[in-house]
Every structure is written in structure tokens, then in C-alpha cells.
C-alpha positions as CSV (number, residue, x, y, z in Angstrom):
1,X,2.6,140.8,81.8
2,X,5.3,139.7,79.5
3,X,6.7,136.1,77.3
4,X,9.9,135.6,77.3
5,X,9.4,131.9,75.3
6,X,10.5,132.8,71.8
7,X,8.0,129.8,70.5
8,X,5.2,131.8,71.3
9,X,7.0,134.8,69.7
10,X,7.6,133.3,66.7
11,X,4.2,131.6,66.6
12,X,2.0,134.3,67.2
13,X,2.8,136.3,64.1
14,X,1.9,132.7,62.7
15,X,-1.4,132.7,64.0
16,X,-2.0,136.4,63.8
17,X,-1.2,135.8,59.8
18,X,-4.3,133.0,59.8
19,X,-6.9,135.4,61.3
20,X,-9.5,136.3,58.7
21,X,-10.9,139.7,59.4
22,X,-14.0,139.2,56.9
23,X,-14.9,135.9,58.5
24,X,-18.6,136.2,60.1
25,X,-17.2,135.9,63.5
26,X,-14.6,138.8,63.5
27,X,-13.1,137.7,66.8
28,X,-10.5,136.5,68.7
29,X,-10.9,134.6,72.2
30,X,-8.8,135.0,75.2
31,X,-9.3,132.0,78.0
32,X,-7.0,133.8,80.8
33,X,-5.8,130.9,83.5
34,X,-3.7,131.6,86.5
35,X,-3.5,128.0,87.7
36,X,-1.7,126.8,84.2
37,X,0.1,130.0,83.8
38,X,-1.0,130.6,80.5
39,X,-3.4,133.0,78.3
40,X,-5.0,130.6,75.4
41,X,-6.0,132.7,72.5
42,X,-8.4,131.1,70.2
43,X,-8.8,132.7,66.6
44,X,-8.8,132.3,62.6
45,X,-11.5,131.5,60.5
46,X,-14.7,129.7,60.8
47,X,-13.9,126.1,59.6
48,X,-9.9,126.4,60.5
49,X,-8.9,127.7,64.0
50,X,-6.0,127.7,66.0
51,X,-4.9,128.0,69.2
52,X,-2.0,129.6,70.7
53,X,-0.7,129.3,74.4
54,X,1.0,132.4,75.9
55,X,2.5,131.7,79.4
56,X,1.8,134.1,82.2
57,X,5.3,135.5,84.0
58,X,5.3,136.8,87.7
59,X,4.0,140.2,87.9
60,X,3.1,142.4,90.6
61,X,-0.7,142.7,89.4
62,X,-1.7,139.2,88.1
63,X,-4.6,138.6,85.9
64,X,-7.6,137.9,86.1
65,X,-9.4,134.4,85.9
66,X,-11.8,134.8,82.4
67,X,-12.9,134.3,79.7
68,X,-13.8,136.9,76.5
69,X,-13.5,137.7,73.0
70,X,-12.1,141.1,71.2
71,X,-12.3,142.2,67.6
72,X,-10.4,140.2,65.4
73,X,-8.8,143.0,63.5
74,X,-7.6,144.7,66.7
75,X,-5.5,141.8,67.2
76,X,-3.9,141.8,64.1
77,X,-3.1,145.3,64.8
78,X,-2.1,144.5,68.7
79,X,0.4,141.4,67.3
80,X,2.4,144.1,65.2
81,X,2.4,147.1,68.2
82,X,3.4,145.2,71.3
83,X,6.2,142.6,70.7
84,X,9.6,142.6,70.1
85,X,12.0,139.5,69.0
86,X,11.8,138.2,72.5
87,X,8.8,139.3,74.7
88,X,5.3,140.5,74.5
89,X,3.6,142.6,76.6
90,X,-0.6,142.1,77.3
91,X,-1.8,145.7,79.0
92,X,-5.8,145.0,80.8
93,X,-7.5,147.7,82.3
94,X,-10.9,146.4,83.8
95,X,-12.0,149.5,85.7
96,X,-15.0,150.3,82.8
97,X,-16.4,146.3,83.1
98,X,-14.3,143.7,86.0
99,X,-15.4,141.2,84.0
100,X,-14.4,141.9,80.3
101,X,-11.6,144.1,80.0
102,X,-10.1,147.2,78.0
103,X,-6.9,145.9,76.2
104,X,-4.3,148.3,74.6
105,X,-2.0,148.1,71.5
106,X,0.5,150.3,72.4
107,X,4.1,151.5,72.4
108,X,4.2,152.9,75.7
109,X,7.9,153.2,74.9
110,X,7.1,156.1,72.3
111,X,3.3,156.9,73.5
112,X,2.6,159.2,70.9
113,X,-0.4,156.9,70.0
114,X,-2.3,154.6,71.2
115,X,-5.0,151.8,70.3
116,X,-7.7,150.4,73.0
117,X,-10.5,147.7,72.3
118,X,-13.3,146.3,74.4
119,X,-13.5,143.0,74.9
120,X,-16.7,141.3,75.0
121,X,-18.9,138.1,76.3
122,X,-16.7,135.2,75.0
123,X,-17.6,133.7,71.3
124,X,-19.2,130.1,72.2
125,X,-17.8,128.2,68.9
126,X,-14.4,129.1,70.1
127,X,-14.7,127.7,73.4
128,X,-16.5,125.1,72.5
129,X,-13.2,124.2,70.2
130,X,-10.8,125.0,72.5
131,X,-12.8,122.4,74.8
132,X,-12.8,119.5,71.9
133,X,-9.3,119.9,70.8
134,X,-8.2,116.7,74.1
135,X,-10.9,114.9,72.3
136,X,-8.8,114.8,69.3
137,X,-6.6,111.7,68.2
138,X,-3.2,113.3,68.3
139,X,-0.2,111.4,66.4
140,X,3.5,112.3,67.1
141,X,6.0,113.5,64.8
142,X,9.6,113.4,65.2
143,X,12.4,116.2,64.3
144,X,13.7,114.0,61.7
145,X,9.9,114.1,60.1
146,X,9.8,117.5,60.3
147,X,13.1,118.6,58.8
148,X,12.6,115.8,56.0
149,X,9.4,117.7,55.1
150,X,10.7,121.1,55.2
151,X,13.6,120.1,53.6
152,X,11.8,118.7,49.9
153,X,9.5,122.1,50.4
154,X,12.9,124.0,49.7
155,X,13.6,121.8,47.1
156,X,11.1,123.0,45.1
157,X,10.7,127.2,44.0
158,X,6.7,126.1,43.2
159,X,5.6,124.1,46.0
160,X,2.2,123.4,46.4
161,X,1.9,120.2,48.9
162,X,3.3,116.8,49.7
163,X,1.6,113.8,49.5
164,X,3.0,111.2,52.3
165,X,1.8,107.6,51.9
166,X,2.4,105.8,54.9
167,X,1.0,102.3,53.7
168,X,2.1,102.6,50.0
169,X,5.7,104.0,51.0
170,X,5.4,106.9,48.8
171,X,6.3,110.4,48.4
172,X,4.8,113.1,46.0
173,X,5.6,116.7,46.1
174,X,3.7,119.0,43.9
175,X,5.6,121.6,42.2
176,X,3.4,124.2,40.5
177,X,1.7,121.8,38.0
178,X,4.0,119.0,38.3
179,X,4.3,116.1,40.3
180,X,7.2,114.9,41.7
181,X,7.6,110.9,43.0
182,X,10.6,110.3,45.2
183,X,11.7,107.5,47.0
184,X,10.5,106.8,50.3
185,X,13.4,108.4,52.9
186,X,14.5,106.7,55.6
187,X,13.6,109.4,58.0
188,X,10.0,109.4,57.2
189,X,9.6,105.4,57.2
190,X,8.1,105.8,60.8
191,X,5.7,108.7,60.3
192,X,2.7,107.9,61.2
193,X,-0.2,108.9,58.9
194,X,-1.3,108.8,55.4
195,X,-1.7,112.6,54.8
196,X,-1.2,115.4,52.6
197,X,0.6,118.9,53.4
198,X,0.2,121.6,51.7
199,X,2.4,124.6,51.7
200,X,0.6,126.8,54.4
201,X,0.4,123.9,56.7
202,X,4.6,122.9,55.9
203,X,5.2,126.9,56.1
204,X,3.5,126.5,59.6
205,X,5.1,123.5,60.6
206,X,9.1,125.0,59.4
207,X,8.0,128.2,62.4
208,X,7.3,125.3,65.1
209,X,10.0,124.2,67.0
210,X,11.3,120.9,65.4
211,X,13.9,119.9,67.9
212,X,14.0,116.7,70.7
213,X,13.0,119.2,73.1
214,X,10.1,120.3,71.9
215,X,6.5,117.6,71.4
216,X,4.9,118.0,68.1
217,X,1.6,116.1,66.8
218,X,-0.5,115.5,63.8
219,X,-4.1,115.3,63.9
220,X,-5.7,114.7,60.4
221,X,-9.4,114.8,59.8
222,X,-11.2,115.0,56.7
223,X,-11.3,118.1,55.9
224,X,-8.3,119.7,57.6
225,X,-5.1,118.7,59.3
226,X,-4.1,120.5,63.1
227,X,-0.3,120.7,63.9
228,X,0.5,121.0,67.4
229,X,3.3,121.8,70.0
230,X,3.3,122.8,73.6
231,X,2.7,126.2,72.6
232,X,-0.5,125.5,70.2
233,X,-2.4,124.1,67.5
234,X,-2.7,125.2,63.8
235,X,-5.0,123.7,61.2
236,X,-5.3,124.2,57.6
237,X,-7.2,122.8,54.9
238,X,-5.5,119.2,53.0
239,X,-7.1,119.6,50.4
240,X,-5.9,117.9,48.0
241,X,-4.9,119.0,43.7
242,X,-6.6,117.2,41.1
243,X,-3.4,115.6,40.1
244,X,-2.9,113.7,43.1
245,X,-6.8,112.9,43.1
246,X,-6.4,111.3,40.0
247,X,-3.3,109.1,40.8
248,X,-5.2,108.0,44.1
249,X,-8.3,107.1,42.2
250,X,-6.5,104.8,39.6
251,X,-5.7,102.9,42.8
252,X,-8.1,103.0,45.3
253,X,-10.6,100.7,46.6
254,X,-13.2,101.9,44.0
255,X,-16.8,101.0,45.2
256,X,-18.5,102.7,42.2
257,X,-17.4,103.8,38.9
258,X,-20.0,105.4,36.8
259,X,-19.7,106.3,33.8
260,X,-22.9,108.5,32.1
261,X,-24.4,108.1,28.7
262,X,-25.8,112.2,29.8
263,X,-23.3,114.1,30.9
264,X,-25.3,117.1,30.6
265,X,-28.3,116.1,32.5
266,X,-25.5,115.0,35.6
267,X,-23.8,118.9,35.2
268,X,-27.4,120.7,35.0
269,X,-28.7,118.6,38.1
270,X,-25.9,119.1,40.4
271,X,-25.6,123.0,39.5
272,X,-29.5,123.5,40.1
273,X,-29.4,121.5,43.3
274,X,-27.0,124.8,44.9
275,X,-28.6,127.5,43.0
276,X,-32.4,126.8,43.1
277,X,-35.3,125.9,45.4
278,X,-34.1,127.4,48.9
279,X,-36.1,125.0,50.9
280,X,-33.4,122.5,49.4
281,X,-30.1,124.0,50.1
282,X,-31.0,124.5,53.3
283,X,-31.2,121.0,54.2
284,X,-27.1,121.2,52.9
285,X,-27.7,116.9,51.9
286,X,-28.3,115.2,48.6
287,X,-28.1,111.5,47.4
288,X,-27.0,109.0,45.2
289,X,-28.4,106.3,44.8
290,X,-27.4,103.7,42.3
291,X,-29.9,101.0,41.5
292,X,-30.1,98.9,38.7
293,X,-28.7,100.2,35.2
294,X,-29.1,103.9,36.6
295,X,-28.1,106.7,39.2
296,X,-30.5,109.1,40.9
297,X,-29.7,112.5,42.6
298,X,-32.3,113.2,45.1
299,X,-33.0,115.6,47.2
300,X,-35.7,116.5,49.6
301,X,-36.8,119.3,51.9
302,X,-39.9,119.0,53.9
303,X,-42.4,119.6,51.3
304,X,-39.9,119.8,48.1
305,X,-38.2,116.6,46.4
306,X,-36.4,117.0,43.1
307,X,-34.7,113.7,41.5
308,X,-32.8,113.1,38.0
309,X,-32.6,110.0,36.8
310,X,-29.4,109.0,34.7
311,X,-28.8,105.6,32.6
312,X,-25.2,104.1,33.0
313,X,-23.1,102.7,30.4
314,X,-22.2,99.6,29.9
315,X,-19.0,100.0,31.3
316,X,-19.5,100.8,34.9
317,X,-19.0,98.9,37.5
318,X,-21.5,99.0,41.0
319,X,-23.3,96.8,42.7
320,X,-27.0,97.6,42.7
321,X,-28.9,99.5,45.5
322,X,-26.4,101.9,47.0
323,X,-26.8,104.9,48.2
324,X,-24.6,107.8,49.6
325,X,-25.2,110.8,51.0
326,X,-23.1,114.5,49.9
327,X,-23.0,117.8,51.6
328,X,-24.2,120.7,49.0
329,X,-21.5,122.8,50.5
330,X,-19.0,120.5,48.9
331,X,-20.9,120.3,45.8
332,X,-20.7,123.9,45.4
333,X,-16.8,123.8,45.5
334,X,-17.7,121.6,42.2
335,X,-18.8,125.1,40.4
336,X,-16.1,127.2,41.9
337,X,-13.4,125.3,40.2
338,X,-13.0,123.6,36.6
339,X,-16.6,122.1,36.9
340,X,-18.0,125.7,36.3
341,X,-15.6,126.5,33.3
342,X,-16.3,123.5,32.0
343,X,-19.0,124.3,28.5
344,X,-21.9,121.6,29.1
345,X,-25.2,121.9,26.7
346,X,-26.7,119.7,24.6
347,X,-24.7,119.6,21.9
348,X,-21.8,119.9,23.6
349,X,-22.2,116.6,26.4
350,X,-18.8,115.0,27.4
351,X,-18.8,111.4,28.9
352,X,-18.5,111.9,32.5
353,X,-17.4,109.3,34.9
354,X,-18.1,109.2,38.9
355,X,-15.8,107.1,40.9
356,X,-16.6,106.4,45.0
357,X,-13.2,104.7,46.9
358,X,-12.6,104.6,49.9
359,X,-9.3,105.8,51.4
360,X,-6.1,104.8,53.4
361,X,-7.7,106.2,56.8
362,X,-11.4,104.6,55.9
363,X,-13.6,107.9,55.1
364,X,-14.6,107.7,51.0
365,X,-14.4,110.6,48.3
366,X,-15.8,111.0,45.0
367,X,-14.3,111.8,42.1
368,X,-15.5,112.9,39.3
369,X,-14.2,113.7,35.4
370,X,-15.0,114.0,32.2
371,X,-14.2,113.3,28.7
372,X,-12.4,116.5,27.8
373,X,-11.2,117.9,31.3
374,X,-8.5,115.2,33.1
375,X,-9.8,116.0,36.7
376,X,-12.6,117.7,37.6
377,X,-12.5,117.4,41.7
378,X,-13.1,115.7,44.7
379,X,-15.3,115.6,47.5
380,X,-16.2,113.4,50.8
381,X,-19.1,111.4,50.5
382,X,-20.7,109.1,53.0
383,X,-22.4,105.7,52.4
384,X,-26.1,105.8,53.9
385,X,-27.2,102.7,55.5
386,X,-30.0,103.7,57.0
387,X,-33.0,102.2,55.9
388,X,-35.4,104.8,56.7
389,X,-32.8,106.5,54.6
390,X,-33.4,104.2,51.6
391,X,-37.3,103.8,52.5
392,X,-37.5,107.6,51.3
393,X,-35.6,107.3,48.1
394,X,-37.4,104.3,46.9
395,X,-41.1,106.7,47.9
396,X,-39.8,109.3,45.6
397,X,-38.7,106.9,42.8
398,X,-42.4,105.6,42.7
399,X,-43.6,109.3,42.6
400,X,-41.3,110.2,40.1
401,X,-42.5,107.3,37.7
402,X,-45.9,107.8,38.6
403,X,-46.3,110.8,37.4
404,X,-44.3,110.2,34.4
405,X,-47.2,107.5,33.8
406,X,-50.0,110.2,34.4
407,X,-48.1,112.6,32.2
408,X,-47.8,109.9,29.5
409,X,-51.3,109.2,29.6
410,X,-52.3,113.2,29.6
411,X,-50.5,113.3,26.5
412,X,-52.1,110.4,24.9
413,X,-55.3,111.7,25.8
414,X,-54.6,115.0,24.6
415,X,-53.5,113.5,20.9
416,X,-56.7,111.6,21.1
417,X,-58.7,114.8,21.2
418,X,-56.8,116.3,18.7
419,X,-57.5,113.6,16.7
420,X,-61.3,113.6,16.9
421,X,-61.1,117.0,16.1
422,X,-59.3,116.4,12.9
């Protein structure tokens, strides 16, 4: 079977380039469908796949209906063997299994050597991607978007990302550790999301086919924005660099701003919460919860709760009884960046300040920073309204000063008897 659509040419060294071989799930899915002409491949990492649609041409021996899933890093290896400029040839051989066939990476032109992989049962996660992806809110872009984009990313010999904000008609372009602000051009006045870019995901979107002929979409979610075209979809992380973090901060919708009179005790608390106590990290959930004059972090596993209490200074600004809920997983991309270089003890204890704001697109981040490091980073949070929620927290605040009561009083007792011995 061979493509003669250079998009898919040209976009499967794209996607071919995104597939992490060390990923957990080394492999790449194949969904094979006669009656829309088209093999979907399914592949990348974990938390960021793509999908790429190959059409099927006439052939004497068509394919087979199916579904399956080969090694990843035969893939890579099959991409580079069997395509030229213009085509790419798929070569099945089902006689060893009908069901899950034998597919080659070779040059039969030259045959010297040749490359053969299994495939197996079909990788569930993928399909189950593959099968979400209609559910997703898709938002058109236009050429003129695109080759606006592309065009500031030349601009720049550093690029990092682009910061597009619809409502705030603004542009930002980060170059190496600088930002850029431009003026708002005319041909992005009708794009039609709040987002940032970085560089993979505008390197991905200059190999798509920006022309009237050709549909492209935007999806942005939380975590990751898809790109997508007739011939597939490509996500990548948006992320965004502390540098625009903190611009957006200074002008958000701030719920909470928190500013610590113990720095340390916030640092030490956050670390232990993703490197102690196993029964903890694998709930993956902490809290917040602001109350009063202070902020607790909480956490709780089925027979474990840990909680840190922390007085604010008189300069925040929250309304009492809040609470918000935080992945540890994000937490622990706190310690993998500046947070970790950052030289917390005793002695040493910055003010650090914790700002919650909600965004252009209604999800909320926090922020947080310190008194000697200008940004620190950012990570979703979610407000928890639940009141079994907030039932919970409140039960292990009474614990918590409960036994600080009992311990007081063991310790009074205990001068007592030192006394009476004296």
C-alpha cells in the first residue's frame, strides 16, 4: 500500500520525531479502516499523543480491518526505511497470526537487509484517545494565523513561545530570557483563543499545511494544546516560562495572595509531602485551606494525615475558609525547577508569597515566589467545594490542636515532676 499525500509525508517524520522510546508504553497503534480509506496511527508519550491519518490507495491485496500496536522504536526505525519525498509504502504479512500482523521496514529496492516486527493486542489508552479526540472542543485557525505565528518565531534566533492574548489584545514572544511585547497584528485580531505556543508546538504547526485548502484547529486544555488538520492531531505541553507567569499574575483575577511569615516551614512541607509517607503520594491530592489568619497543607491517606499550619502576614489578602485541592505530581515539578535550587533552612527563610487567579479560559493556577528568587513556578489548582471535602479538613484541624493540647499538658506534667524531684 502506498501515500501519495505529501501532508502525511511531511507529517509523519513530525510525529515519528514525538515518539518517546523510554515512555512506559513503548508502542505505537495502528487502527487500519477500509471504509474511511485511512490507517490512523496513534503514538508519542504518555501525557502527549498524536495522531496521524495515512490514506489507503487501491491495491490489488487490500488490508485488513484491525486494530494493533507495534514497538514504538521499530517505528522510528520503519519512518526512516520506507518513505521517500512523496509516498510510503506499509508491507503486512499476517500468515504467522490473521489477526495481528508481521510489518517490515525495508528497502526492498536494495534488499540487502531487512527489519520485521510483531504486532500485538492493541494498547487500550491509545484507543481510548483516539476515541475522545470528537469529544474535544476544536477551534479554527486561519492561514493568516498561522503564517503570523510562524512568521514572529523566525523573528527571533532564541525562541522559546508566544503568548497570544485574545481578550487583552496582546502579543508576547519569548526570546531566550527575554520578553518581547508587540502590538496586536491585524491578522491575529480574529484568533480565537487565549493560549500560549511554545516552540515545538509553532515548529509543528510551520510542517502543517497552512493554506485555504487545508482545515486546521486548536484545542487548548490545561495542560497541553492539540493542533489538528485533516491529516492529524499533535499536542504538546503549553507550559508556560516564569516570566510570563509573573506578568499574568500582576494582572489576574487574584483570589488569594499569601504572603508567609515561615517560608521555611511552607518549602520543608511541600517537599516532604512528595518524598515521604508512601500511603500519601499515592493518593496524588493535597490541600489548602485558608482559614482565618493562616494556611494549612493537608493531606490524608486512609490511615495517614499530615498538616502544617502557617500564620499569614498582615499583608495578604483572602477571604477566610477556602480551600483548594493540588495534584502532587505538579507539586513535584516545584523541586525539579528553581524551587529545589532554591537554599531554604532556618536561618536562611525568604518571604514567600502564594498567589491563586483564575485565568482568561476559567481554570485557576498558583503561583508562587519568594523574596530572593523573582518566579518560582506555576501549577493548576482547583477550588474544592465539596463539603464532605471541607468536613474532613476541619476533623483534622481539631486533631491537630488536640494533640498539641495533650502534648502541652505532657510537658507541663513532666516539668512538674522534675520539679518535685528538685
Amino acid at each position: 500500500m502506498k501515500n501519495n499525500t505529501p501532508d502525511s509525508i511531511t507529517l509523519i517524520d513530525t510525529f515519528a520525531n514525538k515518539i518517546n522510546i523510554t515512555d512506559p508504553a513503548p508502542y505505537v497503534t495502528c487502527i487500519v479502516s477500509n471504509e474511511n480509506k485511512q490507517i490512523s496511527i496513534i503514538g508519542g508519550s504518555s501525557d502527549s499523543l498524536n495522531v496521524i491519518h495515512i490514506p489507503i490507495t487501491d491495491h490489488p491485496q487490500p488490508l485488513k480491518d484491525g486494530k494493533w500496536s507495534i514497538n514504538s522504536d521499530f517505528f522510528k526505525v520503519f519512518v526512516k526505511n520506507t518513505h521517500t519525498p512523496n509516498t510510503i509504502g506499509f508491507l503486512f504479512d499476517y500468515d504467522d497470526d490473521p489477526k495481528y500482523p508481521m510489518l517490515a521496514a525495508t528497502k526492498l529496492a536494495y534488499g540487502e537487509q531487512g527489519r520485521y516486527c510483531q504486532s500485538v493486542e492493541a494498547y487500550q489508552p491509545h484507543i481510548e484517545y483516539y476515541l475522545h479526540l470528537s469529544q474535544k472542543q476544536f477551534l479554527d485557525i486561519m492561514p493568516q494565523h498561522c503564517h503570523e505565528i510562524i512568521h514572529l518565531r523566525y523573528k527571533h534566533k532564541s525562541f522559546t513561545g508566544i503568548y497570544i492574548n485574545k481578550e487583552q489584545q496582546t502579543i508576547q514572544v519569548v526570546d531566550g530570557d527575554n520578553i518581547i511585547d508587540y502590538k496586536y497584528p491585524e491578522d491575529l485580531l480574529d484568533f480565537p483563543a487565549t493560549v500560549y505556543l511554545t516552540a515545538e508546538t509553532v515548529k509543528t504547526l510551520d510542517s502543517m499545511n497552512c493554506s485555504s485548502l487545508n482545515t486546521l484547529s486548536l484545542c487548548v486544555e490545561q495542560d497541553q494544546v492539540l493542533l489538528s488538520s485533516p491529516a492529524g492531531h499533535f499536542s504538546s505541553s503549553n507550559k508556560m516560562p516564569d516570566q510570563i507567569n509573573a506578568n499574568i499574575a500582576a494582572t489576574q483575577d487574584n483570589e488569594v495572595i499569601f504572603i508567609a511569615e515561615n517560608g521555611f516551614l511552607i518549602h520543608n512541607e511541600l517537599k516532604n509531602l512528595n518524598s515521604k509517607l508512601n500511603e500519601i503520594k499515592n493518593t496524588n491530592t493535597g490541600f489548602f485551606y485558608f482559614f482565618d489568619s493562616y494556611l494549612y497543607i493537608l493531606a490524608r491517606g486512609s490511615t495517614i494525615k499530615t498538616i502544617a499550619k502557617i500564620k499569614a502576614k498582615a499583608s495578604s489578602k483572602f477571604n477566610s475558609d477556602q480551600l483548594y485541592r493540588f495534584t502532587l505530581t505538579h507539586l513535584k515539578e516545584l523541586f525539579s525547577t528553581s524551587l529545589s535550587k532554591t537554599n531554604y533552612n532556618k536561618i536562611n527563610n525568604p518571604k514567600i508569597t502564594m498567589t491563586i487567579y483564575k485565568t482568561a479560559d476559567n481554570t485557576r493556577k498558583l503561583h508562587i515566589s519568594d523574596s530572593r528568587v523573582k518566579t518560582v513556578n506555576t501549577i493548576p489548582i482547583e477550588k474544592d467545594n465539596i463539603p464532605e471535602s471541607i468536613k474532613n479538613v476541619k476533623k483534622t484541624i481539631q486533631l491537630d490542636e488536640k494533640f498539641k493540647e495533650k502534648a502541652k499538658l505532657a510537658k507541663s506534667t513532666q516539668l512538674d515532676l522534675f520539679s518535685g524531684d528538685a
